[in-house]
ZAKOLNU-427784 format. One record per atom (N, C-alpha, C): x, y, z; residue in three letters. Coordinates in steps of 0.02 Angstrom, whole numbers, padded with zeros to 5 digits, always signed. Layout:
# ZAKOLNU-427784
XYZAla ...
END
This chain:
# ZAKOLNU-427784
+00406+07613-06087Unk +00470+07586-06065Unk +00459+07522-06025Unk +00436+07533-05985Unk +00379+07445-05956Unk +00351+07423-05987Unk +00330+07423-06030Unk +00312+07374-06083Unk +00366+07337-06119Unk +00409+07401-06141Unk +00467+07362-06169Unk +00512+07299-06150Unk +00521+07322-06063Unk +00555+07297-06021Unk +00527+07234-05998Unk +00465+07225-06015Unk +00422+07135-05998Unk +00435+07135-06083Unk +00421+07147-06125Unk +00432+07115-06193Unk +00497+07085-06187Unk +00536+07135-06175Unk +00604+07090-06165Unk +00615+07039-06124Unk +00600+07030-06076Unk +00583+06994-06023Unk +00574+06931-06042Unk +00523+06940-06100Unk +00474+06879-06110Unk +00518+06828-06139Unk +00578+06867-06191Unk +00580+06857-06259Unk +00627+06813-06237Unk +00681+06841-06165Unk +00716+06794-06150Unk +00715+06739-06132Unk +00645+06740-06091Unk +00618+06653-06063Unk +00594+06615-06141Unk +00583+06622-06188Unk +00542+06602-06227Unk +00599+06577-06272Unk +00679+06616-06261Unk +00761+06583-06288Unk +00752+06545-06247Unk +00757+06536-06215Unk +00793+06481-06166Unk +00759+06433-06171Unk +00695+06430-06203Unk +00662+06369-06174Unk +00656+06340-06251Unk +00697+06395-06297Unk +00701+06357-06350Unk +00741+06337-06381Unk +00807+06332-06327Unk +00866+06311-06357Unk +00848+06207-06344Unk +00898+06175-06384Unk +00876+06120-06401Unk +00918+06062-06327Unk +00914+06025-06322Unk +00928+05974-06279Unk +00926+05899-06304Unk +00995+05864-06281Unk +00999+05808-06325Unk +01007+05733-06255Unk +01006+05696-06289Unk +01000+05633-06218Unk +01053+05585-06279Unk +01092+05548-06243Unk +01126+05484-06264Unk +01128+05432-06176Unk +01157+05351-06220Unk +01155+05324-06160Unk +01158+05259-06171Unk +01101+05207-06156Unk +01100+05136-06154Unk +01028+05110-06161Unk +01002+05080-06198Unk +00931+05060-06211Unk +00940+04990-06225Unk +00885+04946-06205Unk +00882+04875-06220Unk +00867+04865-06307Unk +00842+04921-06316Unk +00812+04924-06392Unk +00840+04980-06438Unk +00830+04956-06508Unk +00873+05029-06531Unk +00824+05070-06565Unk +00822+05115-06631Unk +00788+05155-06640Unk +00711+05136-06657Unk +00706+05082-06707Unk +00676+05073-06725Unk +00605+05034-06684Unk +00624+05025-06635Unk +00578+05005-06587Unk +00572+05049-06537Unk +00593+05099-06545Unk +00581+05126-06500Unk +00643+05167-06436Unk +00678+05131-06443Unk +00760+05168-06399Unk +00787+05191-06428Unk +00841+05215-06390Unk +00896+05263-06419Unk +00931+05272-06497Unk +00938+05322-06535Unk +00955+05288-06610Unk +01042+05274-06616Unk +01069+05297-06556Unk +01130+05239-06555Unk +01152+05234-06487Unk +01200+05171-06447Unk +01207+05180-06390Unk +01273+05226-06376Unk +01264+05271-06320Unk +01326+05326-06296Unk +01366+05357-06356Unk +01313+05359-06393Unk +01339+05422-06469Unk +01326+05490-06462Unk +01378+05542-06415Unk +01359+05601-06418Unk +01359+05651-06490Unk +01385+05588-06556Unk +01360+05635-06595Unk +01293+05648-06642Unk +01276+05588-06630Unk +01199+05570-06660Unk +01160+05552-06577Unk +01140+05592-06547Unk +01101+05588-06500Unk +01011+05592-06518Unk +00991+05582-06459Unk +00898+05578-06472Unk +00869+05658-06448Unk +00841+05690-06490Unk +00832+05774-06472Unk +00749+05760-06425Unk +00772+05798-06373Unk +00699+05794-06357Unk +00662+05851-06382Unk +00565+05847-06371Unk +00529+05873-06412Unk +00507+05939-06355Unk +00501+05989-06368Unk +00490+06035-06333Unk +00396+06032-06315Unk +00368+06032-06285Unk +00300+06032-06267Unk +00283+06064-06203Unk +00242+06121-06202Unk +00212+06158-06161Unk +00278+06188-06119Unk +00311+06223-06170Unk +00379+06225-06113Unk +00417+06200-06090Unk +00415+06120-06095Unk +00464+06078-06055Unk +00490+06035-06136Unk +00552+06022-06091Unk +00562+05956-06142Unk +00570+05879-06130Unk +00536+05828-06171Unk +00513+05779-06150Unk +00545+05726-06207Unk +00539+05690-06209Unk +00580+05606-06201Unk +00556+05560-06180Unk +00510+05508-06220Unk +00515+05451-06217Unk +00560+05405-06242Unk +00577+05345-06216Unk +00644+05299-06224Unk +00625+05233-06209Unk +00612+05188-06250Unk +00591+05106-06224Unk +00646+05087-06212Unk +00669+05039-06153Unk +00731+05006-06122Unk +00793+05038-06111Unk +00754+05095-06078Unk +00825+05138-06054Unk +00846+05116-05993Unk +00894+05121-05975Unk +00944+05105-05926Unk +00963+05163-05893Unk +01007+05185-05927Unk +01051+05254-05898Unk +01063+05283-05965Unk +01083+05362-05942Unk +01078+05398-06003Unk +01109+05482-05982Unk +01147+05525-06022Unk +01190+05589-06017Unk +01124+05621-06032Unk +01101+05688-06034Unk +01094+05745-06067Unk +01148+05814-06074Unk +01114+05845-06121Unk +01163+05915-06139Unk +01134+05942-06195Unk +01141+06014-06182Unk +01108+06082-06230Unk +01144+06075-06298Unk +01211+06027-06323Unk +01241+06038-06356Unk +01265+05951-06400Unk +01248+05934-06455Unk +01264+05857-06479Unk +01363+05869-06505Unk +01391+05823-06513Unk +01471+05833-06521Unk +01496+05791-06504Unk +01568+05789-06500Unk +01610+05734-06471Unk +01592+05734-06395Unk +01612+05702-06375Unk +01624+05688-06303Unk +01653+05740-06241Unk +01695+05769-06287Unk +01711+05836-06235Unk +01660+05898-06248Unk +01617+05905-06315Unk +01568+05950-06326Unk +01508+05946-06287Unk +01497+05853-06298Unk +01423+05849-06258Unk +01445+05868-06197Unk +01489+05825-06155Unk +01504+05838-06064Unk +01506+05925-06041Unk +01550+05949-06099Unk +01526+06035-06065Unk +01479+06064-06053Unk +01416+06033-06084Unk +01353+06062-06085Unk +01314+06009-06056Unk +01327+05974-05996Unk +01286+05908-05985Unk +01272+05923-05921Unk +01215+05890-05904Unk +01175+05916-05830Unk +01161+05849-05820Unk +01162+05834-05742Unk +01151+05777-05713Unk +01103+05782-05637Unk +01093+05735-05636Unk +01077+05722-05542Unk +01089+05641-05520Unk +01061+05654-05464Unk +01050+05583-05428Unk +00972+05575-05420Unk +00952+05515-05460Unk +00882+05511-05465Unk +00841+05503-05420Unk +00862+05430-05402Unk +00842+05382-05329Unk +00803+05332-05370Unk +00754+05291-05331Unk +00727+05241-05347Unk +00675+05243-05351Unk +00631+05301-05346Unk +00552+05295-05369Unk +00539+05346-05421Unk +00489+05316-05479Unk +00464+05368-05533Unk +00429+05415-05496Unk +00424+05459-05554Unk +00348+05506-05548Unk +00389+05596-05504Unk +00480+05576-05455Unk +00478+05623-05419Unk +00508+05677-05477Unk +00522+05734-05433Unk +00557+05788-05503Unk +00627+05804-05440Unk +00676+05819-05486Unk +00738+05811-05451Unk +00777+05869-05475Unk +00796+05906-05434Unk +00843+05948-05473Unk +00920+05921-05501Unk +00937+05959-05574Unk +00977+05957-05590Unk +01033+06008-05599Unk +01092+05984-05623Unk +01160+06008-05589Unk +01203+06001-05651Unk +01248+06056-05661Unk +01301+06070-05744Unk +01341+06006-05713Unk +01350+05956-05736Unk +01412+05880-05746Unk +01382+05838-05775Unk +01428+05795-05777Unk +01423+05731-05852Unk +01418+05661-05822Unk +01389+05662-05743Unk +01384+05583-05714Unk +01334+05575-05763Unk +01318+05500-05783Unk +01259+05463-05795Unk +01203+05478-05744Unk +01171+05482-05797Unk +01096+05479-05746Unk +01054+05404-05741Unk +01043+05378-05689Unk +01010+05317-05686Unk +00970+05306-05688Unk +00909+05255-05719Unk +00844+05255-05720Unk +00823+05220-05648Unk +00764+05232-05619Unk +00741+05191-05554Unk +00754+05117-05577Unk +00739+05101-05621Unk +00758+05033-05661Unk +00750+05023-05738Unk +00758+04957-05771Unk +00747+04981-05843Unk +00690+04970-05861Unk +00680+05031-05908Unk +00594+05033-05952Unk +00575+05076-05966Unk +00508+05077-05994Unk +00504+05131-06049Unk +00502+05194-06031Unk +00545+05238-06015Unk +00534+05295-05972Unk +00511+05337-06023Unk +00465+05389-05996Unk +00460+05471-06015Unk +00501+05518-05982Unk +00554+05549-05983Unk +00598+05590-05962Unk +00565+05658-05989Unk +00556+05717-05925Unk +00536+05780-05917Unk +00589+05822-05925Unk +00607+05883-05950Unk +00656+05915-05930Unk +00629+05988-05911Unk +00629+06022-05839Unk +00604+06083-05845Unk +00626+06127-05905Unk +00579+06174-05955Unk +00605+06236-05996Unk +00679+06269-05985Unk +00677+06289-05888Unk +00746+06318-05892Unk +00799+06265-05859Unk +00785+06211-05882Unk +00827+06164-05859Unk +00849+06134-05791Unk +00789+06166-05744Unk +00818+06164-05665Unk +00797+06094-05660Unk +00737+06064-05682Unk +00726+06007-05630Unk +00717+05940-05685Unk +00700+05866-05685Unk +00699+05835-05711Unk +00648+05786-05675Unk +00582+05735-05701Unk +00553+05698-05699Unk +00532+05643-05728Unk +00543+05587-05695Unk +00540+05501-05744Unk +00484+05490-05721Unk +00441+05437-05773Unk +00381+05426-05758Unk +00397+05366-05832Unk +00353+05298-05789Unk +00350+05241-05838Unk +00294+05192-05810Unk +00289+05160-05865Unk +00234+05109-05850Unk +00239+05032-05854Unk +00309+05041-05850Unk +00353+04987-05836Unk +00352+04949-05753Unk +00320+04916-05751Unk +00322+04884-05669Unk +00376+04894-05632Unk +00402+04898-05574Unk +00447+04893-05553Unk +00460+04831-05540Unk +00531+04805-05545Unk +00546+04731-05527Unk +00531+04703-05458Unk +00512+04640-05465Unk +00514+04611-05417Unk +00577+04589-05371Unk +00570+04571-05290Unk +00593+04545-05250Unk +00680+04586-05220Unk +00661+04675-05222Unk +00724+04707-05198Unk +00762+04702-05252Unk +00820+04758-05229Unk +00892+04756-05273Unk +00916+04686-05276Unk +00938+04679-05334Unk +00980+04623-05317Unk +01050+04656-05356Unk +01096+04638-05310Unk +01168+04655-05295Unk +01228+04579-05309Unk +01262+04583-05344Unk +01297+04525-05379Unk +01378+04557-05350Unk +01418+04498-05332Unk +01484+04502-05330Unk +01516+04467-05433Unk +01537+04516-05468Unk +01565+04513-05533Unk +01636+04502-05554Unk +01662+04462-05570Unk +01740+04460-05578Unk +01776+04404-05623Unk +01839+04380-05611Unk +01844+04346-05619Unk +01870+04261-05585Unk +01813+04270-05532Unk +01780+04213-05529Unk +01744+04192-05557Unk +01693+04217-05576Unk +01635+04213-05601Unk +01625+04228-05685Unk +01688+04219-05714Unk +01684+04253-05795Unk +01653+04322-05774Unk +01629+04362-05746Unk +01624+04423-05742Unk +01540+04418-05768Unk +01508+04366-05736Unk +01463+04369-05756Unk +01397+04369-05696Unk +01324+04359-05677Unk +01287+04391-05626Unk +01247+04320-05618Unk +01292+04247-05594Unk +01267+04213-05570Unk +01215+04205-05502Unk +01168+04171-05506Unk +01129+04181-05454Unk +01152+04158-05365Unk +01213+04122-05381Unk +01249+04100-05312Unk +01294+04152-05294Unk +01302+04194-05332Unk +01343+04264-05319Unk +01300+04336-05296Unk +01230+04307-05300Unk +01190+04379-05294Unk +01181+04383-05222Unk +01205+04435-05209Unk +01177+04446-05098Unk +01112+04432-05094Unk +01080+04418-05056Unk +01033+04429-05006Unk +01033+04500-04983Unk +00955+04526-04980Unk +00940+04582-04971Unk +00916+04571-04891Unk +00923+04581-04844Unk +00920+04579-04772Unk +00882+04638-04736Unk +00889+04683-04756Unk +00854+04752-04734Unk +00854+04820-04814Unk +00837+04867-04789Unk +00819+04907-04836Unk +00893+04933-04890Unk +00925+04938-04814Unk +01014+04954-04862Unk +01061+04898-04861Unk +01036+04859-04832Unk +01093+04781-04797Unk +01088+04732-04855Unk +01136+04705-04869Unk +01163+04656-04916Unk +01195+04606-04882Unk +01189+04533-04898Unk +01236+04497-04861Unk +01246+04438-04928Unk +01320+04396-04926Unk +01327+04338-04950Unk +01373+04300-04929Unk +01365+04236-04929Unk +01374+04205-04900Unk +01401+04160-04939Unk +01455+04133-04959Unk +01498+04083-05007Unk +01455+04009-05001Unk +01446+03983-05055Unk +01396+03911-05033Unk +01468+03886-05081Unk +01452+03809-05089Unk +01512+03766-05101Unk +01549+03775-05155Unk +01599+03765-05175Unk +01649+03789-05234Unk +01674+03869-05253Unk +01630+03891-05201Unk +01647+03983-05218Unk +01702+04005-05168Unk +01727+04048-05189Unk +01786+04085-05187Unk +01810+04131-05222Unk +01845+04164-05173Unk +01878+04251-05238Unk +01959+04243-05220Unk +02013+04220-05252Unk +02066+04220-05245Unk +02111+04281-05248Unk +02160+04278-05205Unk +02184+04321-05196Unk +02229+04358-05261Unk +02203+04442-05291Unk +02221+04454-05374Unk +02143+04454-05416Unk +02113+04408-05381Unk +02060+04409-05429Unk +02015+04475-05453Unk +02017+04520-05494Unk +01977+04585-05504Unk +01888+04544-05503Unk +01863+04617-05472Unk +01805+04593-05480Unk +01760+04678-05461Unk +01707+04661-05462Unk +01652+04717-05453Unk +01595+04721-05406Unk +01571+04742-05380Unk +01501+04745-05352Unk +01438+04784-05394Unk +01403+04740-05440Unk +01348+04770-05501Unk +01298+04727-05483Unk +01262+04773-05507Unk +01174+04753-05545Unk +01212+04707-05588Unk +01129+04672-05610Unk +01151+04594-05675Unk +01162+04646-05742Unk +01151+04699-05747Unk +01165+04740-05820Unk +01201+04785-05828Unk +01241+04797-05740Unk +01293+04845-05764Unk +01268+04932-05790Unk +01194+04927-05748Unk +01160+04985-05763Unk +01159+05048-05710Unk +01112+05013-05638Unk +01104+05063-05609Unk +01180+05061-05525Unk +01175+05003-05539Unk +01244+04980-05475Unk +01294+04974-05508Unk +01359+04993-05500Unk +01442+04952-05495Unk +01462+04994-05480Unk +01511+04964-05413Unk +01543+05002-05390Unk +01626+04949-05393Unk +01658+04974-05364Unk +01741+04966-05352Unk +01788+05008-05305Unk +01850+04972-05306Unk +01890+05002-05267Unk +01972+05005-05299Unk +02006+05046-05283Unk +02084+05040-05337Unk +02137+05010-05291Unk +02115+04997-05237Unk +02176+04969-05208Unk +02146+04890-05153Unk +02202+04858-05149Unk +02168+04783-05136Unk +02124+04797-05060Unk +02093+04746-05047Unk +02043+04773-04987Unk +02073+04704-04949Unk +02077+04733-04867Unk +02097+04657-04812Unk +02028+04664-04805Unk +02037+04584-04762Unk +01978+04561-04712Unk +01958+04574-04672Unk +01909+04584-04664Unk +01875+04622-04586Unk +01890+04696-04597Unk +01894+04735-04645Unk +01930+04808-04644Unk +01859+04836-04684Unk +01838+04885-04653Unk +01771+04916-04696Unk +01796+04957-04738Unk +01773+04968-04789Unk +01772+04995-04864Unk +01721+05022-04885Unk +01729+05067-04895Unk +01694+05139-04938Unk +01719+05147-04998Unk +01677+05097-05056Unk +01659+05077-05105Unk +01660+05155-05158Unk +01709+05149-05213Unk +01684+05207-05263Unk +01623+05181-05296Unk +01577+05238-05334Unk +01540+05217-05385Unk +01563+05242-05459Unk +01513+05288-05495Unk +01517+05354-05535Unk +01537+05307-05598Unk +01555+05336-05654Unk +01547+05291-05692Unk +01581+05232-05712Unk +01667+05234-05715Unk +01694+05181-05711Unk +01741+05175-05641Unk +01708+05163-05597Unk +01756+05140-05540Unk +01800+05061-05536Unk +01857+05077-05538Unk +01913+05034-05530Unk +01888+04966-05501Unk +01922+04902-05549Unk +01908+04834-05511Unk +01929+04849-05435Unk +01895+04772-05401Unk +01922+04780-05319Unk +01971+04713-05324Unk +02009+04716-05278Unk +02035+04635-05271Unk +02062+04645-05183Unk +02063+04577-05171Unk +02082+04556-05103Unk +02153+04531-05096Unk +02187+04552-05025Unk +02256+04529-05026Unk +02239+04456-04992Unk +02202+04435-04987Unk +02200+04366-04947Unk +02139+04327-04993Unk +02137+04262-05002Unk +02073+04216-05022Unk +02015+04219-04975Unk +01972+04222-04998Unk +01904+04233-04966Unk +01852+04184-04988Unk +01825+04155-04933Unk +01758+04123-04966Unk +01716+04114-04894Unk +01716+04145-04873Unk +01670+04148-04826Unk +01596+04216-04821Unk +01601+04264-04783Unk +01540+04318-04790Unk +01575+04363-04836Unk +01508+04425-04861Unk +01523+04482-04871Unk +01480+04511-04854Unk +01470+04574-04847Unk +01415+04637-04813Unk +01424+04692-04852Unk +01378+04710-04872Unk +01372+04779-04915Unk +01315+04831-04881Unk +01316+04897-04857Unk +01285+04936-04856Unk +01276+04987-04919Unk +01215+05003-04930Unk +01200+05030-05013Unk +01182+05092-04979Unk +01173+05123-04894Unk +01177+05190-04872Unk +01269+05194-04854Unk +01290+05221-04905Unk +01352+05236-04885Unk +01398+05195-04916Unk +01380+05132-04957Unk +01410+05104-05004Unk +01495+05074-04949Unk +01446+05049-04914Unk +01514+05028-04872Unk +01538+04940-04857Unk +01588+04913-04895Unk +01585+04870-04907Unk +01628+04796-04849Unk +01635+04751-04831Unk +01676+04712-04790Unk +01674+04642-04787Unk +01726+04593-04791Unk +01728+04545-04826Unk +01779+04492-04747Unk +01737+04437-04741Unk +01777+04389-04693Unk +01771+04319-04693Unk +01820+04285-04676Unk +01810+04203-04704Unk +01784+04184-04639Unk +01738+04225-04586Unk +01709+04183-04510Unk +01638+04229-04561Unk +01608+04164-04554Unk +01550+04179-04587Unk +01484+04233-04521Unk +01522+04213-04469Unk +01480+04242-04430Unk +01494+04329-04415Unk +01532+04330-04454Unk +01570+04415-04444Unk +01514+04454-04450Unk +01501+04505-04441Unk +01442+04558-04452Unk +01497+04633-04433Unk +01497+04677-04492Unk +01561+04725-04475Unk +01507+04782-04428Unk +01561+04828-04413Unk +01526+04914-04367Unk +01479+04922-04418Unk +01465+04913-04498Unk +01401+04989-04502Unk +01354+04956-04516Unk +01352+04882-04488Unk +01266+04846-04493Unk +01247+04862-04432Unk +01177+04903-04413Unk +01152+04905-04392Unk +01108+04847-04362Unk +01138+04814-04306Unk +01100+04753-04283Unk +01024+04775-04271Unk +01003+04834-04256Unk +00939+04834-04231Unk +00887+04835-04297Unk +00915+04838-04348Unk +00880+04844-04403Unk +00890+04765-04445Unk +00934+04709-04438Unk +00930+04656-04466Unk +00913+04600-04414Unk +00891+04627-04354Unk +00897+04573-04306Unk +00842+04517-04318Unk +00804+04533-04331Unk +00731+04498-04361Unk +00738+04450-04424Unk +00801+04472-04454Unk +00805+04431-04529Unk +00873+04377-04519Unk +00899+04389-04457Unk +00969+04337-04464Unk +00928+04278-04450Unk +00960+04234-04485Unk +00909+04189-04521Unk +00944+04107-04489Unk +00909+04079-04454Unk +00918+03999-04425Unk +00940+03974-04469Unk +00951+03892-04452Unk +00940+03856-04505Unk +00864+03803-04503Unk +00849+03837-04451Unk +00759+03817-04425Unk +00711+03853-04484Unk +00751+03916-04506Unk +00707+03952-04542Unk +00699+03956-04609Unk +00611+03977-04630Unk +00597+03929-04691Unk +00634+03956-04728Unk +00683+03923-04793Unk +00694+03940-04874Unk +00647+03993-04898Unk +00687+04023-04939Unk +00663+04094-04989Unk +00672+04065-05042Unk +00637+04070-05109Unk +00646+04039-05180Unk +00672+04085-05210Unk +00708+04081-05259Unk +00703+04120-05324Unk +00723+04098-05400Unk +00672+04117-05445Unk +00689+04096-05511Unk +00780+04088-05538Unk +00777+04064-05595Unk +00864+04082-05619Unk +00867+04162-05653Unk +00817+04177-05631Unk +00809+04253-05668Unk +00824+04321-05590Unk +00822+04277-05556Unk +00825+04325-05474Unk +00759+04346-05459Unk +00713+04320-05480Unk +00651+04343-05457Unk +00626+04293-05409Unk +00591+04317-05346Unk +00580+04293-05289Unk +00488+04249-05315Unk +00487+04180-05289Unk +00447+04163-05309Unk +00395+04120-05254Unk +00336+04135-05215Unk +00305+04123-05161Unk +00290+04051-05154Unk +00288+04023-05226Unk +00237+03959-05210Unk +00300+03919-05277Unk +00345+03895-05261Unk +00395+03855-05313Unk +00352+03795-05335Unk +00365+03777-05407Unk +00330+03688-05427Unk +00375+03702-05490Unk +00382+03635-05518Unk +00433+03615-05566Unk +00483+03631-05600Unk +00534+03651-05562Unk +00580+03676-05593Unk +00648+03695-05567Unk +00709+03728-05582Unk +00771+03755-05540Unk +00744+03801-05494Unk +00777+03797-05447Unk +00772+03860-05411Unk +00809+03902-05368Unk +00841+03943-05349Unk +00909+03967-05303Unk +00861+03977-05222Unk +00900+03938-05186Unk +00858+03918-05116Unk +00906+03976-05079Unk +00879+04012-05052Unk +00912+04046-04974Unk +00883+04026-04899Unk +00933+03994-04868Unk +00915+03982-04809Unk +00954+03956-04753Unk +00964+03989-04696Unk +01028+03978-04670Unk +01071+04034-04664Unk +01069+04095-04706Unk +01130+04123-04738Unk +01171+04098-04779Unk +01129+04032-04823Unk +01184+04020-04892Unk +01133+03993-04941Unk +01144+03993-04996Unk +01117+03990-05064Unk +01130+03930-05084Unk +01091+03905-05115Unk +01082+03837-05184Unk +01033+03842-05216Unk +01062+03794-05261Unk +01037+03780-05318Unk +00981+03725-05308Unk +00912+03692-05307Unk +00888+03639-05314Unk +00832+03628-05350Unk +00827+03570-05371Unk +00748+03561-05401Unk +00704+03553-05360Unk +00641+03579-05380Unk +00578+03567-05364Unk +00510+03544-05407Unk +00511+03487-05371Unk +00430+03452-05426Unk +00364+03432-05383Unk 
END
């Protein structure tokens, strides 16, 4: 009868770990190279391969991406879809949770995605570099064609601190919809559904489609973003600094106009030693554009 009772035992871990699991989502590439074989198709999804018990997933130029025990429309996959919150470094294992948020990659590239057998935990691992020179965080709208110009990208100031600073011709008019994203619309955008005043702190939605933001007044002066707490605040006195910046943590980086320029490519990548070419200058607390030869 104990024998029976571990046979059975067994038979059940050995279901479970063989029921199937499917991933859809966003890849820079499509099947044939290697990504997803279509983008956010829960009905032709990518099956992962069961190995040593777990199930695993490789994906070249993934971004973000659903799983679920079950392929179908959209209300089939989400019933059976497990998620977490990843964070920003490979290699950790994270538990997962029955809902249908997107899951984010630390950044994009070729990930191997883990899935524990009984589905509790999940692990990314890639050999994809991590990008250079911090998050970079873009104001998106329509100012900007809705697009991730480099005079629109904050300054990274501390570990969660964001700052920008309007340099000449910029402005967000009052009506104007707009966003706070990554340049791909992958692992950042957030929003808000109702217009935001000046000087008023904001606690930014994320999740998957959060509502444009717009302002009841014209703005072209600062903005401040905290990415602990996603808390956002916007003022035309450039010297504003709202309650949840922690002065003791940016005090070292508020920046002269004694103090040297930061480079960066037109790609947002931070570059030590500039020679021939464009470049987006930070310095001061405001951004340009200039050549260097």
């Amino acid at each position: 009868m104990k024998f029976f009772a571990f046979a059975a035992a067994a038979l059940v871990a050995v279901s479970a770990n063989a029921q199937a699991l499917y991933m859809t989502g966003a890849s820079t590439v499509g099947a044939e190279e290697g990504g997803l074989p279509a983008q956010w198709a829960p009905e032709t999804p990518a099956e992962f391969a069961i190995v040593d018990g777990n199930f695993e997933l490789e994906v070249k130029g993934l971004q973000q991406f659903k799983i679920s025990t079950v392929a179908g429309d959209w209300d089939t996959f989400n019933g059976a879809a497990l998620t977490c919150e990843y964070g920003e470094e490979q290699g950790v294992t994270v538990d997962l949770v029955a809902g249908d948020a997107n899951i984010l990659c630390p950044w994009e590239g070729d990930w191997k995605v883990v899935v524990a057998g009984d589905l509790s935990t999940i692990t990314m691992t890639t050999d994809t570099p991590k990008p250079e020179g911090g998050i970079k965080l873009y104001l998106r709208g329509d100012m900007n064609s809705w697009g991730a110009p480099e005079e629109w990208m904050f300054e990274q100031v501390a570990d969660n601190y964001f700052k920008l600073v309007c340099g000449e011709g910029m402005a967000i008019a009052p009506g104007d919809a707009f966003k706070l994203a990554d340049g791909g619309w992958t692992k950042y955008n957030f929003g808000y559904p109702e217009a935001l005043l000046l000087e008023v702190e904001t606690e930014l939605d994320g999740g998957n489609d959060p509502k444009n933001m717009t302002l009841e007044e014209g703005w072209n002066g600062v903005c401040w973003f905290s990415l602990d707490g996603n808390w956002i605040a916007f003022s035309n006195d450039v010297n504003y600094v709202p309650d949840f910046i922690d002065l003791s943590g940016v005090a070292d980086v508020e920046v002269s106009e004694d103090a040297a320029p930061v480079y960066y490519n037109l790609q947002g990548v931070r570059v030590a030693n500039p020679a021939n070419g464009i470049y987006v200058v930070v310095k001061g607390g405001k951004s340009y554009k200039a050549v260097v030869k």
